[in-house]
VEXVEX-434513 format. One line per 10 residues: number of its first residue (from 1); for each residue x, y, z of N, C-alpha, C. Coordinates in steps of 0.02 Angstrom, whole numbers, m for minus. Each point is the difference from the previous one (the first is absolute). Layout:
% residues N
NUM) X,Y,Z,X,Y,Z,X,Y,Z | ...
***
This chain:
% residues 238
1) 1091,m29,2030,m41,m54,m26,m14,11,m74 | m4,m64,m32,m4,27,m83,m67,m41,m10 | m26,18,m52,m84,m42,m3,16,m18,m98 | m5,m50,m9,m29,m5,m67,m48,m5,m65 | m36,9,m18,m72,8,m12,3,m4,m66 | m34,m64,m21,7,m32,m88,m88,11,6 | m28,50,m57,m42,3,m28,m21,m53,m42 | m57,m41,m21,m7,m45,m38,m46,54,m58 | m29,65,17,m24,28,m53,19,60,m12 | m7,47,m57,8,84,27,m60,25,10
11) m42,m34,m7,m60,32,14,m24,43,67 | m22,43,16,m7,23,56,m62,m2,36 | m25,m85,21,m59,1,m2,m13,m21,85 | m56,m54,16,1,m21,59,67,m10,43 | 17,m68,m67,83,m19,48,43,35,26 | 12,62,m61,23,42,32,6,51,62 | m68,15,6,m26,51,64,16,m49,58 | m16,m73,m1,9,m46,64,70,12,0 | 36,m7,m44,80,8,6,51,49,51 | m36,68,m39,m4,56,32,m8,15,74
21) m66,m19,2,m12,m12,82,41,m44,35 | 32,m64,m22,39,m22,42,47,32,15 | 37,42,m51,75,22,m19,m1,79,57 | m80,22,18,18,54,39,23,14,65 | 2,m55,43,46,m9,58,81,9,m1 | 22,m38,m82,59,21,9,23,53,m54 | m37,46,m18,28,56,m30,25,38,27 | 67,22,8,52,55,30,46,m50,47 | m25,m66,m3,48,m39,56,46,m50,m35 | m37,m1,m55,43,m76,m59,18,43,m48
31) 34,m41,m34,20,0,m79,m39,m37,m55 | m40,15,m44,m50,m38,m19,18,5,m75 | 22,m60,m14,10,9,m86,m42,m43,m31 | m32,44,m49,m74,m62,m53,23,m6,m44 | m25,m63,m30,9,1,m62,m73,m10,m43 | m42,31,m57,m47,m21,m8,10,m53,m80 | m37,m55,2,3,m26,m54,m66,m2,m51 | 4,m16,m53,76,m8,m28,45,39,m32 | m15,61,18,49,45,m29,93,9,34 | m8,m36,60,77,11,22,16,m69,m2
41) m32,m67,m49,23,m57,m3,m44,m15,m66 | m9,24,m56,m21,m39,m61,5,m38,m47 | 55,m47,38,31,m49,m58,m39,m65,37 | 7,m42,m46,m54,m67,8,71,m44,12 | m5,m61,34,61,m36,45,1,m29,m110 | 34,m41,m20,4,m38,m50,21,m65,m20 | 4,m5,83,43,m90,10,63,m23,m18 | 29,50,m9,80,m18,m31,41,m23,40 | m17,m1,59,18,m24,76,99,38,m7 | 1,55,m32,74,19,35,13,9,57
51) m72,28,54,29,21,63,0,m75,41 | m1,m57,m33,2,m58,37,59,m21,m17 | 24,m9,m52,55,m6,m39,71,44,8 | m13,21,m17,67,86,34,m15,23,42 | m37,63,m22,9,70,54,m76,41,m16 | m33,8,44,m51,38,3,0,60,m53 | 87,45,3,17,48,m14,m16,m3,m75 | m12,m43,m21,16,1,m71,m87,m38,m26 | m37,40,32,m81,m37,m8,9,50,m64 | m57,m4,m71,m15,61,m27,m17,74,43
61) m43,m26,66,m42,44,26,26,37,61 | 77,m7,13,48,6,45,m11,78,38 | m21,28,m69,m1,83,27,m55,34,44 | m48,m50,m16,m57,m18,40,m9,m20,80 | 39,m75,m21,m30,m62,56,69,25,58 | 44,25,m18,66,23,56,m7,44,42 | m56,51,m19,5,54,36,m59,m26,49 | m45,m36,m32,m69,m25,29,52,m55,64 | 28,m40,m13,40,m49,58,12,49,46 | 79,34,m18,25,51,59,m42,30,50
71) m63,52,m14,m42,7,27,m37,m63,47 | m5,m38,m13,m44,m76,31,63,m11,49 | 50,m8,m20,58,m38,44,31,67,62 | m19,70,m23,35,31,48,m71,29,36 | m53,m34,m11,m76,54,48,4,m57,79 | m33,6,43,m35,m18,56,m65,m52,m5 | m44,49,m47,m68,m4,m16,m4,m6,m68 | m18,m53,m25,m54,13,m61,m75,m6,m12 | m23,62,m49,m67,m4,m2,m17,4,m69 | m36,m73,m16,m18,m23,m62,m99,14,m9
81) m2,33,m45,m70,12,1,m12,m25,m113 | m92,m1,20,m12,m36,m53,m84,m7,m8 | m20,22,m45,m61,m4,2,m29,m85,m40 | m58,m28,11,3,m63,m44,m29,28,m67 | 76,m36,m33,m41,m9,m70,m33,m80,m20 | m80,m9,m4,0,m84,m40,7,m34,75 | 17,5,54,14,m28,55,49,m21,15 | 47,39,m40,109,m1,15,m1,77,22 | 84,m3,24,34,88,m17,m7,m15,m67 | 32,83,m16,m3,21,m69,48,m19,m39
91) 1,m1,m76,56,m41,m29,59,42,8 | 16,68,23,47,25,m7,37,m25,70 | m17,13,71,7,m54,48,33,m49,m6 | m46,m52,m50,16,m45,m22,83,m37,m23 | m1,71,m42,49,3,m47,68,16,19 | m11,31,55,52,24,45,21,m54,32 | m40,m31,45,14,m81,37,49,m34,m37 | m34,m7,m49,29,m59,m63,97,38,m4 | 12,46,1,56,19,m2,36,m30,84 | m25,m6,43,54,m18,66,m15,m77,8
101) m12,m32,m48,7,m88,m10,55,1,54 | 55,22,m41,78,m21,29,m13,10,65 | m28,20,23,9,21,90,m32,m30,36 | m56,m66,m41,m35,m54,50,40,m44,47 | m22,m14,39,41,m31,57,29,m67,m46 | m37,m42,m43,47,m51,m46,68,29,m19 | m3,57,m20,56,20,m50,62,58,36 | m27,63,31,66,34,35,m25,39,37 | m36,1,37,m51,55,45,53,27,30 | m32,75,23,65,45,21,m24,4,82
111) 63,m21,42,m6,m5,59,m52,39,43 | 16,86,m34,m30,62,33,m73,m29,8 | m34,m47,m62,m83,17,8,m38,m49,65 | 53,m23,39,m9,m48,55,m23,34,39 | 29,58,15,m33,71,42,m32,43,3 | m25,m17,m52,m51,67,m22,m62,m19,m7 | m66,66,m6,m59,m7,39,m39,13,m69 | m60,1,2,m31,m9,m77,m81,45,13 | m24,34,m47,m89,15,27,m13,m16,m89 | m50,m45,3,m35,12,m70,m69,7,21
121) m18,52,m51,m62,49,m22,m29,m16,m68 | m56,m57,14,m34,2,m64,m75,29,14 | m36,7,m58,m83,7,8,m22,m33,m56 | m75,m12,m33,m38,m39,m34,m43,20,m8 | m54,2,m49,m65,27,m1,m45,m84,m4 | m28,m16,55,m7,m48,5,39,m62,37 | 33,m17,m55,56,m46,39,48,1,m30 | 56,m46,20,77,m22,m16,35,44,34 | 0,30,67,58,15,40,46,m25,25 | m26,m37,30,45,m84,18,49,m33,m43
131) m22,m13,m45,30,m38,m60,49,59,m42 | m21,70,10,18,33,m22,100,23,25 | m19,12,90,39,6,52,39,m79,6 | m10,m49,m31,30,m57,0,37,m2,m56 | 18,38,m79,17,10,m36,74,19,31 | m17,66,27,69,35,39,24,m50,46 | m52,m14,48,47,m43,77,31,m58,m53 | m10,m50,m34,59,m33,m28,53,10,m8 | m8,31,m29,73,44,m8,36,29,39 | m11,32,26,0,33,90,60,m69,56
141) m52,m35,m7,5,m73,54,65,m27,m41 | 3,m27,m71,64,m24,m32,55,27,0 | m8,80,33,71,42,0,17,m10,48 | m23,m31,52,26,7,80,m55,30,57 | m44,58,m20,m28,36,15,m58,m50,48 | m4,13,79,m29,m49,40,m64,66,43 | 14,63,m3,m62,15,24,m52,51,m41 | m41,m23,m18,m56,24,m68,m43,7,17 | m37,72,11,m63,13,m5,m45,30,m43 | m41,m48,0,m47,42,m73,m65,30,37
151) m21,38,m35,m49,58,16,m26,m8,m49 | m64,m55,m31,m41,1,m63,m73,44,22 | m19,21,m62,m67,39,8,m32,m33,m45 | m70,1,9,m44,6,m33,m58,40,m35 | m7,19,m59,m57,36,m33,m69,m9,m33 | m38,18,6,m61,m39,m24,m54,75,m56 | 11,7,m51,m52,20,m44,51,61,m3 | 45,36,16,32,70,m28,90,m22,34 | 61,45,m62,31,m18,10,29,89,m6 | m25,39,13,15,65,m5,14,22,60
161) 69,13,58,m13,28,39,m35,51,29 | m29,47,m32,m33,64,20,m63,m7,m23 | m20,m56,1,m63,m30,m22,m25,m66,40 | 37,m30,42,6,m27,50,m44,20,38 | m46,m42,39,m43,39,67,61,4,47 | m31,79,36,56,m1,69,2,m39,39 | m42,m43,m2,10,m57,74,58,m34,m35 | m18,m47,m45,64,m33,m49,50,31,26 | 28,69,m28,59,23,9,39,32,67 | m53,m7,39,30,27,58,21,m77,25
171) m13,m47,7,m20,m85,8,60,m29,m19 | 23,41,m60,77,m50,m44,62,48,58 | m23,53,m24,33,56,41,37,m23,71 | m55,0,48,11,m29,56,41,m51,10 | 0,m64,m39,15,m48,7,72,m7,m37 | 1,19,m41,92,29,m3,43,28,0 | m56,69,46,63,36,58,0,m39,71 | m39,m52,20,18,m56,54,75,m14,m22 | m11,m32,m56,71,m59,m26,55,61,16 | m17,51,m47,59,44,14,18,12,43
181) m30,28,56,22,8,68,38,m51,35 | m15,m63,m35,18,m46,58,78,m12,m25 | 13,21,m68,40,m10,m44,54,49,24 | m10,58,m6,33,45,33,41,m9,51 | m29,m28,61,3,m26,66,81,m45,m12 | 14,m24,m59,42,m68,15,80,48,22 | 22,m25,17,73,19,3,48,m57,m60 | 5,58,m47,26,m38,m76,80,4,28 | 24,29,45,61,m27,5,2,m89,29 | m41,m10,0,29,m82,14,m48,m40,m73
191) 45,m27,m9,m45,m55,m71,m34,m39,15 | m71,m16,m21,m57,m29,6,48,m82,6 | m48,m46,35,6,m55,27,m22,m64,m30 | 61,m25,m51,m7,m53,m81,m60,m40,49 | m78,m28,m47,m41,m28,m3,18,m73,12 | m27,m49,50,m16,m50,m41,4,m37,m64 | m46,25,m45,m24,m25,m66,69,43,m43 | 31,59,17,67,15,m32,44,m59,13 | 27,m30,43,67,m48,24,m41,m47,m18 | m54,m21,1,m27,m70,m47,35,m10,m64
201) m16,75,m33,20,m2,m81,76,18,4 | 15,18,40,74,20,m9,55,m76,14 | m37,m35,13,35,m71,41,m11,m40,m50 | m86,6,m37,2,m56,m52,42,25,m64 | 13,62,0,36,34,m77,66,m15,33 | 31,m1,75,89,m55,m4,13,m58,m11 | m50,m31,17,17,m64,m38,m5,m3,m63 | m43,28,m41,m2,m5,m58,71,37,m29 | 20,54,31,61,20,m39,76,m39,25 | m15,m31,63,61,m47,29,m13,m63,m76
211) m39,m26,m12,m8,m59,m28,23,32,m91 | m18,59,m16,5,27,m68,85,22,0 | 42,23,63,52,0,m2,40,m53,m8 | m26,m54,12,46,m76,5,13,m23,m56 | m84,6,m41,13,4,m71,32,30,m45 | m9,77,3,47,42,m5,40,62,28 | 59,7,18,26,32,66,0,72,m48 | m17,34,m58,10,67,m61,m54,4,0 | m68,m22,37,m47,23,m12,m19,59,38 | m35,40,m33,11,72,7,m34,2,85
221) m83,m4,m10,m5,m16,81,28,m15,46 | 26,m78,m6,37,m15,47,62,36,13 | 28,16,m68,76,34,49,m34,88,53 | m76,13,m37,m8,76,49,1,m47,81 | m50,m35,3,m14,m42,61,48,0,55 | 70,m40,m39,47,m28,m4,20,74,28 | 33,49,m18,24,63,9,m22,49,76 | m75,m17,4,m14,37,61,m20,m55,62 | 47,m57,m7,m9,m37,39,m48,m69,23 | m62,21,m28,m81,m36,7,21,m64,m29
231) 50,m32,m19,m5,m69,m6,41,m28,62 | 31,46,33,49,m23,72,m82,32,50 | 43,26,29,m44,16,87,m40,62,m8 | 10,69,m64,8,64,9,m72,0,7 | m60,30,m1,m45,26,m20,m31,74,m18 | m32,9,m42,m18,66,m38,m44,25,91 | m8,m9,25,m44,47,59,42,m32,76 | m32,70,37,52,m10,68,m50,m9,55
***
């Protein structure tokens, strides 16, 4: 089993320890590769739209955003964590997103993320967890990605873990070694089961690319579409 785990900070603070605790069920059983940002993704997207246009391969930020894909496209599990900044993820998060445009279900989503399972981990001092954990699930949901669980926390007057009352922390604790456990439990040899609200968007983004092919049959979308079938019978999930 391989696990993927995109840091939205390096900081080693709340988010992190909740992280941790999830991740200890499968230590010695997975393969767990992190990435923390923004230091293993610090380039800002710049709109030049090449990876819409050509080839991903040839983004400025390629050396970056490639190794960050591979990882996403060959894990089981991903686990996106994020503390709120302002009542978003963080701009580095952010910034990272903005790089897999190309992979929204409008444009060339990669079959693999039809099957795969998702945990996002935000917290707040106060509020914006929600909105925060909705930052990521967009993105998440536009790749294909149909089963998402978020695990938001809340904080009120200290944002210092070891300054935390123990009830607090035993309280976060508890509650996302539940998720984990239950997480654990799945049998990742079979691929999670495309959503609803996934084949909604995946049905309204064929017509739109059946109708953009008619117009033009070189358009880059449509000929990927076109290629793995999804404008005939094929579909990205089984």
């Amino acid at each position: 089993m391989k696990i993927t785990v995109i840091n939205g900070t390096e900081k080693r603070g709340v988010t992190y320890r909740l992280k941790e605790a999830f991740l200890e069920p499968f230590r010695g059983k997975a393969e767990i590769t992190e990435f923390y940002l923004p230091k293993d993704c610090p380039g800002f997207c710049s709109g030049c739209t090449t990876c819409f246009r050509k080839e991903p391969e040839l983004c400025k930020d390629a050396c970056y955003v490639q190794p960050i894909e591979k990882a996403l496209l060959e894990a089981d599990l991903f686990v996106f964590t994020s503390p709120a900044y302002v009542f978003h993820a963080t701009g580095a998060m952010k910034a990272m997103l903005d790089h897999f445009g190309y992979r929204w279900m409008p444009h060339r989503p990669a079959k693999e993320m039809f099957g795969k399972r998702a945990v996002i981990i935000t917290q707040c001092l106060g509020s914006g967890e929600n909105s925060t954990a909705k930052d990521i699930k967009d993105s998440l949901s536009w790749w294909g990605v149909s089963y998402i669980k978020k695990c938001s926390y809340k904080l009120m007057g200290e944002i210092v873990w070891d300054k935390l009352p123990e009830k607090k922390r035993s309280s976060m604790l508890k509650s996302i070694a539940k998720t984990a456990r239950k997480f654990a439990l799945i049998d990742y040899g079979k691929p999670a089961h495309a959503g609803i609200m996934a084949k909604c968007k995946f049905y309204a983004c064929r017509i739109l690319q059946t109708k953009l092919g008619k117009d033009n049959p070189e358009y880059t979308d449509y000929k990927y579409w076109k290629a793995n079938g999804w404008i005939g019978k094929a579909r990205p999930w089984k």
